[in-house]
N, CA, C and O atoms as a DFTB+ gen file, in Angstrom:
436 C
 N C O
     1  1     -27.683    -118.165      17.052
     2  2     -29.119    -118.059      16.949
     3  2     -29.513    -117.116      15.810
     4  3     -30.427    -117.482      15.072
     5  1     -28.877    -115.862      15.579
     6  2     -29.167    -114.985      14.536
     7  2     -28.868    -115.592      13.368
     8  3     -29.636    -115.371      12.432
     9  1     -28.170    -116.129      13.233
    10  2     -27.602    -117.175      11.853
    11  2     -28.787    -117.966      11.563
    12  3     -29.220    -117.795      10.424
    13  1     -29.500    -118.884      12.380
    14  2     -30.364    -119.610      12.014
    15  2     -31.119    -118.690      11.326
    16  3     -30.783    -118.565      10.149
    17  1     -32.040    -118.006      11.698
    18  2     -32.909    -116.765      10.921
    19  2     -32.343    -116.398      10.032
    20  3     -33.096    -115.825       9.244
    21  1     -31.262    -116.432       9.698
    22  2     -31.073    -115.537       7.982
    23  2     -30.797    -116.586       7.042
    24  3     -30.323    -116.211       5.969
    25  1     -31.002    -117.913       7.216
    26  2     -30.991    -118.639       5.924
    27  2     -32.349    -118.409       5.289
    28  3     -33.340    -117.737       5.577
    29  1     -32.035    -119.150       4.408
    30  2     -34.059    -118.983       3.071
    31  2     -34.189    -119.927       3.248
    32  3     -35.407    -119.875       3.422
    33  1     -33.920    -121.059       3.397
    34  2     -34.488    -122.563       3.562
    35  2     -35.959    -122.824       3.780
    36  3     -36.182    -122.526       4.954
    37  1     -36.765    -123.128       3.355
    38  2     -38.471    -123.204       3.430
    39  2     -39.184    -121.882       2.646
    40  3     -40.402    -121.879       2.467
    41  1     -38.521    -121.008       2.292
    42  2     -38.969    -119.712       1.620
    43  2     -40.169    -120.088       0.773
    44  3     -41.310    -119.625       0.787
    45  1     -39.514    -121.239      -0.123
    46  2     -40.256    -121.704      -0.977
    47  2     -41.431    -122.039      -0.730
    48  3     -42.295    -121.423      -1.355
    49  1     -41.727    -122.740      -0.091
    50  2     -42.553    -123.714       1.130
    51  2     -43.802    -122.696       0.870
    52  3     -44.815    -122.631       0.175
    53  1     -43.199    -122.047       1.723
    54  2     -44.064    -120.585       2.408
    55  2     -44.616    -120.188       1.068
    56  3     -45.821    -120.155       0.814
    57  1     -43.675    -119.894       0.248
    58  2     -44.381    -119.230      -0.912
    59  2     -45.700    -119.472      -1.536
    60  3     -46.674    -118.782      -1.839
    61  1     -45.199    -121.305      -1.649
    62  2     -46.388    -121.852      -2.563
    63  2     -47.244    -122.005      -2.088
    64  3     -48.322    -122.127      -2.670
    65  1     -47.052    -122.064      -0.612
    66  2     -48.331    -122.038       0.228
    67  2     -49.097    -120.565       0.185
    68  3     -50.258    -120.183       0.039
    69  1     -48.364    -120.219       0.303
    70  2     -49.326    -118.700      -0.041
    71  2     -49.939    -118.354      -1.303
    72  3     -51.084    -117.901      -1.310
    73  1     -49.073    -118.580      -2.721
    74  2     -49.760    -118.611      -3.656
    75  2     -50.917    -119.803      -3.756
    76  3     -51.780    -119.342      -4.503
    77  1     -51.282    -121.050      -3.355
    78  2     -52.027    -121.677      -3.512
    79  2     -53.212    -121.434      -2.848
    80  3     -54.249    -121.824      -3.385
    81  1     -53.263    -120.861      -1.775
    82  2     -54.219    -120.427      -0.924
    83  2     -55.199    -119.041      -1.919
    84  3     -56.419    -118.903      -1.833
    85  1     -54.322    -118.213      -2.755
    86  2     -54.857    -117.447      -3.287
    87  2     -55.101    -117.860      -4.747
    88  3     -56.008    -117.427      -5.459
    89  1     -54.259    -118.666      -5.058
    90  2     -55.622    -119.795      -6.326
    91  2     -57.110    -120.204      -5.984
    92  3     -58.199    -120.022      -6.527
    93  1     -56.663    -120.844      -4.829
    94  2     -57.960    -121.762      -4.215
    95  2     -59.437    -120.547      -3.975
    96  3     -60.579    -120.946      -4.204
    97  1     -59.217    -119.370      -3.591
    98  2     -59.716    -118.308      -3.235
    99  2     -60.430    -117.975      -4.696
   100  3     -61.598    -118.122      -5.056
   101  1     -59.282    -117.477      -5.383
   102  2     -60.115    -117.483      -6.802
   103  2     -60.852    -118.527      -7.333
   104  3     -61.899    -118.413      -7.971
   105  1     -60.215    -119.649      -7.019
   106  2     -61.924    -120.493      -7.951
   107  2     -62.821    -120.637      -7.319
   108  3     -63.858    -120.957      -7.899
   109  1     -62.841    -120.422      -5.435
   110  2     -63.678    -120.068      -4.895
   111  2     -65.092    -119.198      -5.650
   112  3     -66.198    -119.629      -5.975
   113  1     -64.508    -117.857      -5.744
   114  2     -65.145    -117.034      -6.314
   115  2     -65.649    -117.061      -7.293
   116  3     -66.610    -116.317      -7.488
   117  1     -65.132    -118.044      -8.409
   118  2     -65.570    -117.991      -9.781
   119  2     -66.377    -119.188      -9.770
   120  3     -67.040    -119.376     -10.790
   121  1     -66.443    -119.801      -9.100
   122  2     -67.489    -121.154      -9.141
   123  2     -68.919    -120.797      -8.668
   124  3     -70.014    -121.259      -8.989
   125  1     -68.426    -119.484      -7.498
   126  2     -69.672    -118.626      -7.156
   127  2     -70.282    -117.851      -7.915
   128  3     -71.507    -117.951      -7.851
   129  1     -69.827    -117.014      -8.706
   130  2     -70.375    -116.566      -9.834
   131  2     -70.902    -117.514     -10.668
   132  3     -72.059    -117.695     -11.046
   133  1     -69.574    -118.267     -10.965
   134  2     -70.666    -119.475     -11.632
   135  2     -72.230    -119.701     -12.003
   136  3     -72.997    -119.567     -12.956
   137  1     -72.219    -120.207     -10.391
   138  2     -73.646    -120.958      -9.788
   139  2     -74.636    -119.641     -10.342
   140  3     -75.377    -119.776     -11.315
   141  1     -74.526    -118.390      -9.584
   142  2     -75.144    -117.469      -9.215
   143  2     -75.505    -116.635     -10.932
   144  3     -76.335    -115.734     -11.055
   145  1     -74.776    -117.128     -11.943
   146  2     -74.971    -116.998     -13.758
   147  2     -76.295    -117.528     -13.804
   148  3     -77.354    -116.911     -13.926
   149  1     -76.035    -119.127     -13.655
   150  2     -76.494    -120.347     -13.654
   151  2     -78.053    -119.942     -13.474
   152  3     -78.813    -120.033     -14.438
   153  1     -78.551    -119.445     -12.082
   154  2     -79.429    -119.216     -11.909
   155  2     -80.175    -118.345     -11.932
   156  3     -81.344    -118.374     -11.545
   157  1     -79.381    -117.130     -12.560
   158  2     -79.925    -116.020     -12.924
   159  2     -80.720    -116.183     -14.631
   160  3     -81.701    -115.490     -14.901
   161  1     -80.051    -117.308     -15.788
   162  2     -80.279    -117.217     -16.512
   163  2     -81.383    -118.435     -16.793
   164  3     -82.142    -118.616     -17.745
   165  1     -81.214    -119.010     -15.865
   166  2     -82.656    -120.194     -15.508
   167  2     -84.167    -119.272     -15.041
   168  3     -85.310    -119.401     -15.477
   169  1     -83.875    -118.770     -14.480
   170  2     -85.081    -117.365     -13.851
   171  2     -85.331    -116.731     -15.349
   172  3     -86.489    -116.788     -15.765
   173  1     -84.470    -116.214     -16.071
   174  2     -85.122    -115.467     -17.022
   175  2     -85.442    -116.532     -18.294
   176  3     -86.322    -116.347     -19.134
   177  1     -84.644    -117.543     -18.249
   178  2     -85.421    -118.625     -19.880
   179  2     -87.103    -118.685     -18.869
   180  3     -88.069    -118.388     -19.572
   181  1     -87.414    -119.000     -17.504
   182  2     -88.361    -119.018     -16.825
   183  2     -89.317    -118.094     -17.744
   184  3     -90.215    -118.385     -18.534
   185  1     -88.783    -116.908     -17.340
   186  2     -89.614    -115.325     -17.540
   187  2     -90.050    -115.866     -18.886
   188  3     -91.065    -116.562     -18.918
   189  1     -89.276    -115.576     -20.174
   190  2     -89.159    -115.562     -21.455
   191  2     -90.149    -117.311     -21.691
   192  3     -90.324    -117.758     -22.825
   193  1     -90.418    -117.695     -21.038
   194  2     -91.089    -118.895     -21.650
   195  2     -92.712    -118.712     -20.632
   196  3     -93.587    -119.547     -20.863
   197  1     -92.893    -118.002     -19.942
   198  2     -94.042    -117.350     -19.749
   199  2     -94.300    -116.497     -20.080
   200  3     -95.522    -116.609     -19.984
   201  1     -94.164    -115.722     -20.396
   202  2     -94.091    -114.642     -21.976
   203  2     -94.427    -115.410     -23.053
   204  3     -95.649    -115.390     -23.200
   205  1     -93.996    -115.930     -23.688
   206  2     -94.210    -116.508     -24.946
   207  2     -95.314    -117.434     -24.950
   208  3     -95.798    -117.630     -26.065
   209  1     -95.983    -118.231     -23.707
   210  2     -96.891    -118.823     -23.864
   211  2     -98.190    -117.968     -23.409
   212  3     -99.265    -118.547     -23.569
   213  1     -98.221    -116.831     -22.932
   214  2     -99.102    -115.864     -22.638
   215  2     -99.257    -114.821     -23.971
   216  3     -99.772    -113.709     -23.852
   217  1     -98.947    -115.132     -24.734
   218  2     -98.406    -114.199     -26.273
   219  2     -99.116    -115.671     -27.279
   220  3     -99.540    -115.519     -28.424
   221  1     -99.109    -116.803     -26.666
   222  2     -99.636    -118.222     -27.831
   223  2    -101.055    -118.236     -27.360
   224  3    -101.999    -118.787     -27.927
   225  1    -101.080    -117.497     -26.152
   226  2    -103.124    -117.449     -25.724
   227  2    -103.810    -116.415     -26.430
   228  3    -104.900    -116.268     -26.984
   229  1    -102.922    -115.844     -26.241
   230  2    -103.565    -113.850     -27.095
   231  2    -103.614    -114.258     -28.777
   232  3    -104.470    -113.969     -29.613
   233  1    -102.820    -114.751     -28.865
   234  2    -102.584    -115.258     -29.951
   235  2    -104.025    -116.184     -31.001
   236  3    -104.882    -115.872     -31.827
   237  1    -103.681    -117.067     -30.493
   238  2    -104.850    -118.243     -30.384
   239  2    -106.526    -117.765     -30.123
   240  3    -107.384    -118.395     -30.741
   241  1    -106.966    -116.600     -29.160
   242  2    -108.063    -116.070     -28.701
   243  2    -108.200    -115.245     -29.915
   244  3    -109.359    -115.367     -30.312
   245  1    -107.501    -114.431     -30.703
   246  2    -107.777    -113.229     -31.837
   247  2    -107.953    -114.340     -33.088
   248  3    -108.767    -114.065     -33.970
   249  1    -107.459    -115.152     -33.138
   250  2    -107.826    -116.044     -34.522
   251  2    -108.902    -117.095     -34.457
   252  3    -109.600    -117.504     -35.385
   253  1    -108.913    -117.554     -32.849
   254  2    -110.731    -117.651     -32.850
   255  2    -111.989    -116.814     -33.401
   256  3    -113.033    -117.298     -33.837
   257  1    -111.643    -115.374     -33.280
   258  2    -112.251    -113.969     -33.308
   259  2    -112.270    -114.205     -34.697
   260  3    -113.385    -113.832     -35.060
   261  1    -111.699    -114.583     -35.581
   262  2    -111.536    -114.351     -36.901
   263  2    -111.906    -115.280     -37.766
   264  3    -112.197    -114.939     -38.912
   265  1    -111.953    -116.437     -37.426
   266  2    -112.641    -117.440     -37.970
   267  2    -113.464    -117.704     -37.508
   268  3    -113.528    -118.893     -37.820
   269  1    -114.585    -117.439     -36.692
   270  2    -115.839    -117.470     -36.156
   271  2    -117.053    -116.642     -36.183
   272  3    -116.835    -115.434     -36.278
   273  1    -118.504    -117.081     -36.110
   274  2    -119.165    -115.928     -36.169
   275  2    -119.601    -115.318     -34.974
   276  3    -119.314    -116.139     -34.103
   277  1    -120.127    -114.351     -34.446
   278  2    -120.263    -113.122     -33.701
   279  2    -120.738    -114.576     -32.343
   280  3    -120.140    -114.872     -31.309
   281  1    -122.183    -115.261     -33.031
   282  2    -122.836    -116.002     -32.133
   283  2    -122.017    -116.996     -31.477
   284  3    -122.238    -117.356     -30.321
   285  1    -120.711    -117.621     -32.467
   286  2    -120.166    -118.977     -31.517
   287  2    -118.663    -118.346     -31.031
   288  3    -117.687    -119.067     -30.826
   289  1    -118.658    -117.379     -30.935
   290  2    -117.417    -116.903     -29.994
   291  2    -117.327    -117.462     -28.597
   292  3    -118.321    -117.673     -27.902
   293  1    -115.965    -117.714     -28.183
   294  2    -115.879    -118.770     -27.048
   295  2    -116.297    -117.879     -25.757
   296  3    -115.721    -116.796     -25.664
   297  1    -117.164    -118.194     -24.832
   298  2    -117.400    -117.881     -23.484
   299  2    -116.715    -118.229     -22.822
   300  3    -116.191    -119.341     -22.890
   301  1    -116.451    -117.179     -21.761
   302  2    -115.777    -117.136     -20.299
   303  2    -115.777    -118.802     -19.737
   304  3    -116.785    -119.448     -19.447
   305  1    -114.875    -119.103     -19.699
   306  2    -114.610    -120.273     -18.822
   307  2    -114.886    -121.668     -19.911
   308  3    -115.276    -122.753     -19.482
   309  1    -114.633    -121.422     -21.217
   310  2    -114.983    -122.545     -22.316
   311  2    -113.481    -122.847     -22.285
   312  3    -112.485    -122.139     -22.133
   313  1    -113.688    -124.189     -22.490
   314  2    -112.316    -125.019     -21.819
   315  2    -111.715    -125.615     -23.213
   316  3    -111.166    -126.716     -23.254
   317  1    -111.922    -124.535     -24.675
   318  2    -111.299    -124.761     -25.705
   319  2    -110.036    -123.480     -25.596
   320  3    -109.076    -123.276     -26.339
   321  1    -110.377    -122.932     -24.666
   322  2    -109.439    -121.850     -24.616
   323  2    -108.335    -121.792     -23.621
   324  3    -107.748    -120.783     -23.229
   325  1    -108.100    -123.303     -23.197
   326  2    -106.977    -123.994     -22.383
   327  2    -105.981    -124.511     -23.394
   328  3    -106.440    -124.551     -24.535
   329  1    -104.912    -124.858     -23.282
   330  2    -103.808    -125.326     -24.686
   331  2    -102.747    -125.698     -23.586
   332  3    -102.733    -125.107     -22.506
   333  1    -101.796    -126.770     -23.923
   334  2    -100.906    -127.087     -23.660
   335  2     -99.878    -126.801     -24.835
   336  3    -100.180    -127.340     -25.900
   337  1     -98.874    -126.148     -24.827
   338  2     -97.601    -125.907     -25.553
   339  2     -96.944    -127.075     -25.958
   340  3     -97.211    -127.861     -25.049
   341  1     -96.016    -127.859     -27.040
   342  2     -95.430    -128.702     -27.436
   343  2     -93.849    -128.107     -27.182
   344  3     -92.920    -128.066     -27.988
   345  1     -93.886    -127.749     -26.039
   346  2     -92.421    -127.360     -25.905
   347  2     -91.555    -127.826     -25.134
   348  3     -92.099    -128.864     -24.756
   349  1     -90.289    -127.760     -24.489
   350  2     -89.334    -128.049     -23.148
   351  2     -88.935    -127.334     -22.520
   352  3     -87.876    -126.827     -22.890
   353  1     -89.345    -127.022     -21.633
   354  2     -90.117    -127.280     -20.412
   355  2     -91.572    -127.071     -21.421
   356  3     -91.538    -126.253     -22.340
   357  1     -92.743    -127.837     -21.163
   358  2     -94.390    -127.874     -21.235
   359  2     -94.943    -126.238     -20.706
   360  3     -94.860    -125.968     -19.508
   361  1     -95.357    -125.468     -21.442
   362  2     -96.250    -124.560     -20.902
   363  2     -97.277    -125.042     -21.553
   364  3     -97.405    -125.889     -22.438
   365  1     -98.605    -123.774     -20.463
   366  2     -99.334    -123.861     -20.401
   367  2    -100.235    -122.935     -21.051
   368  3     -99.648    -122.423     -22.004
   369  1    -101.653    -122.424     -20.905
   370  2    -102.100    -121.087     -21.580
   371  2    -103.355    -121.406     -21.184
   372  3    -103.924    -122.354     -21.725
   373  1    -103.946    -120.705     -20.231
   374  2    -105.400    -120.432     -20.254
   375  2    -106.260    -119.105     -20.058
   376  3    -106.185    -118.374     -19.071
   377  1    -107.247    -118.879     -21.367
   378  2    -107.749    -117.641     -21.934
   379  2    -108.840    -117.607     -21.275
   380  3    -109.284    -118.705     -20.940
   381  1    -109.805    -116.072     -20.780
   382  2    -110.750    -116.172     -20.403
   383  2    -111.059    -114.659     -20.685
   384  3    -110.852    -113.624     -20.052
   385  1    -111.801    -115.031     -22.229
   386  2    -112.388    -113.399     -22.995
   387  2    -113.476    -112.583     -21.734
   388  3    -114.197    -112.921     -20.795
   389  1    -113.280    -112.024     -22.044
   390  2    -114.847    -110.698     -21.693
   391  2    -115.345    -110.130     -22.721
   392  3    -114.304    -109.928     -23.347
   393  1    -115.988    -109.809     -23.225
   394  2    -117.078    -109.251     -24.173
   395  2    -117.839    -108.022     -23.519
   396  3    -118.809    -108.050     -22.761
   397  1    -117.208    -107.043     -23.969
   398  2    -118.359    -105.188     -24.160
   399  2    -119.171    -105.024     -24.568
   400  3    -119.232    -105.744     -25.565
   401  1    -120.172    -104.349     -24.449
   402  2    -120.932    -103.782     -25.277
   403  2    -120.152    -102.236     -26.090
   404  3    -120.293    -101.592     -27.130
   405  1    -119.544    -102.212     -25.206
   406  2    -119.075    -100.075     -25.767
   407  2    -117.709    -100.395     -25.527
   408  3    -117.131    -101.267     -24.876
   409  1    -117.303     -99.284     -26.355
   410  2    -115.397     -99.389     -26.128
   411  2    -115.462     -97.976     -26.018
   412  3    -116.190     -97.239     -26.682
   413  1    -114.640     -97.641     -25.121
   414  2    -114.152     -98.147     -24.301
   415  2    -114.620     -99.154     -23.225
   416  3    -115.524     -98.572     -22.626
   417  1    -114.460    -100.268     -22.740
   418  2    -114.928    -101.060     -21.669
   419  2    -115.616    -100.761     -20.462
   420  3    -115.132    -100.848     -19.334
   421  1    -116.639    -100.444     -20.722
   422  2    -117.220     -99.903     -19.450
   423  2    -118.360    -100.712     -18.843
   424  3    -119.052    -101.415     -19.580
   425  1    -118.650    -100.626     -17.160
   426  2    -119.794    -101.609     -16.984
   427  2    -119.233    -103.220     -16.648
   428  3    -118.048    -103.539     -16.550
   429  1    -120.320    -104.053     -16.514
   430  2    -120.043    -105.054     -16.386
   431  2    -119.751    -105.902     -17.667
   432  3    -120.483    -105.550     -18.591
   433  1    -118.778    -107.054     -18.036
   434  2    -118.863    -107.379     -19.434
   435  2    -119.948    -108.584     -19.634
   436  3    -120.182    -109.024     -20.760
């Protein structure tokens, strides 16, 4: 009976089974990271492309300001100050000035 136990016969077996189990584990993990890249850097092109189309309204509203006179400046809720972006993914941009009398901004505009 003690004889049986001291051969190696299946050692191997065992082995690769054990090393494969701890392959499988690792791409486990790295497929998880993966994903979890994946969607971290989808969230921020997100961010960065609402940014940039909130930067094409500000944008767009100051060069109205500049090519216009005092009297035809666009009013609150004038629906020339809506824009669709020519981009991929489509943004959007909608401006809605206030006008001061005093600066600092004080009061109702």
């Amino acid at each position: 009976m003690i004889g049986r136990f001291s051969e190696e016969r299946g050692v191997a077996l065992i082995t690769a089974l054990l090393v494969s189990m701890v392959v499988v584990s690792l791409a486990v993990v790295v497929v998880g990271l993966s994903l979890h890249n994946v969607n971290s850097s989808s969230s921020d092109r997100k961010r960065v492309d609402a940014v940039d189309a909130a930067e094409a309204g500000i944008d767009a509203t100051l060069s109205s300001f500049r090519s216009v006179t005092i009297a035809a400046l666009p009013c609150p809720g004038d629906a020339s100050l809506t824009s669709t972006l020519n981009t991929t993914p489509v943004a959007q941009y909608t401006v809605t000035p206030y006008y001061y009398a005093t600066y600092p901004a004080t009061g109702s505009p």
